[in-house]
C-alpha positions as CSV (number, residue, x, y, z in Angstrom):
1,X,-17.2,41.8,8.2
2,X,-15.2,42.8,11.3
3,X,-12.5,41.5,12.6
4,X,-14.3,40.2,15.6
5,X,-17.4,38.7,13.4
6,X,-14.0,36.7,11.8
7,X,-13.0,35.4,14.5
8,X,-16.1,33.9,15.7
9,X,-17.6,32.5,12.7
10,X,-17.0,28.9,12.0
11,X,-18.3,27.8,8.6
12,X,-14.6,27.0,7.9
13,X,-13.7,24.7,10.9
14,X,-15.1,22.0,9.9
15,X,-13.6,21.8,6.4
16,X,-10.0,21.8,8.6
17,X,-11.3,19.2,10.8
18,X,-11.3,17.2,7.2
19,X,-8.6,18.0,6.4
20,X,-6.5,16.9,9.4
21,X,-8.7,13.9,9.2
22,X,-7.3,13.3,6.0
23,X,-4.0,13.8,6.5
24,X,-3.8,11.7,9.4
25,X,-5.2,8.6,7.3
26,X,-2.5,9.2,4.4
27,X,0.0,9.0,7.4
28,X,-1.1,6.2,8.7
29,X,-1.4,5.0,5.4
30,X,2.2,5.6,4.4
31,X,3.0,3.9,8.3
32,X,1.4,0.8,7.2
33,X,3.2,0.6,3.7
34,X,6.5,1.2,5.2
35,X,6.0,-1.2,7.5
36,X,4.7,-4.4,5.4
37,X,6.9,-3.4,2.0
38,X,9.7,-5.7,3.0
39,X,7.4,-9.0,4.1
40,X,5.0,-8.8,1.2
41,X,8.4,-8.5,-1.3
42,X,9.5,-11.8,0.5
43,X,6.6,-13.2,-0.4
44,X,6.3,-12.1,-4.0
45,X,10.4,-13.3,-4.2
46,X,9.5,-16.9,-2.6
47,X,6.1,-17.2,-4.8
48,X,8.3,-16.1,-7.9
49,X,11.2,-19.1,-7.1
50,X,8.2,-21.5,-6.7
51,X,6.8,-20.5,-10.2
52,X,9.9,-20.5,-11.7
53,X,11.0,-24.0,-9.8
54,X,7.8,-25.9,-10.9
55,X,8.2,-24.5,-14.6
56,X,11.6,-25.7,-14.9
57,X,10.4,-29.2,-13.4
58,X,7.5,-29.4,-15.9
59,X,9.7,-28.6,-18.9
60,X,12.5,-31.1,-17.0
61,X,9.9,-34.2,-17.1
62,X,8.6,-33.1,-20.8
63,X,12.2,-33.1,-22.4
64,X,12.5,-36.2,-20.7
65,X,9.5,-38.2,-21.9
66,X,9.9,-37.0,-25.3
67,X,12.7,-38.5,-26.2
């Protein structure tokens, strides 16, 4: 193959078109994580002090009737 038959054939273009495709979703990807890592660890924190608030309560109010 030539040079010039190279340089015009295209069987690969479209497998670099993927590819960019690709990456561009992973960076978005990692955009979106980095952006909602901080407000979905709020969350998980205020869900865990809930959980751990009722628990304590509950064991509170059975120590309490038992004796």
């Amino acid at each position: 193959m030539r040079f010039s038959e190279f340089l015009q054939d295209e069987s690969g273009a479209i497998t670099i078109e993927w590819v960019a495709l690709a990456a561009g979703v992973i960076i978005l990807a990692l955009g979106v994580i980095a952006v909602l890592s901080d407000p979905v660890e709020g969350v998980a924190v205020a869900i865990g002090s809930s959980i751990t608030t009722a628990t304590d309560n509950l064991l509170s109010q059975a120590i309490a009737q038992s004796e």
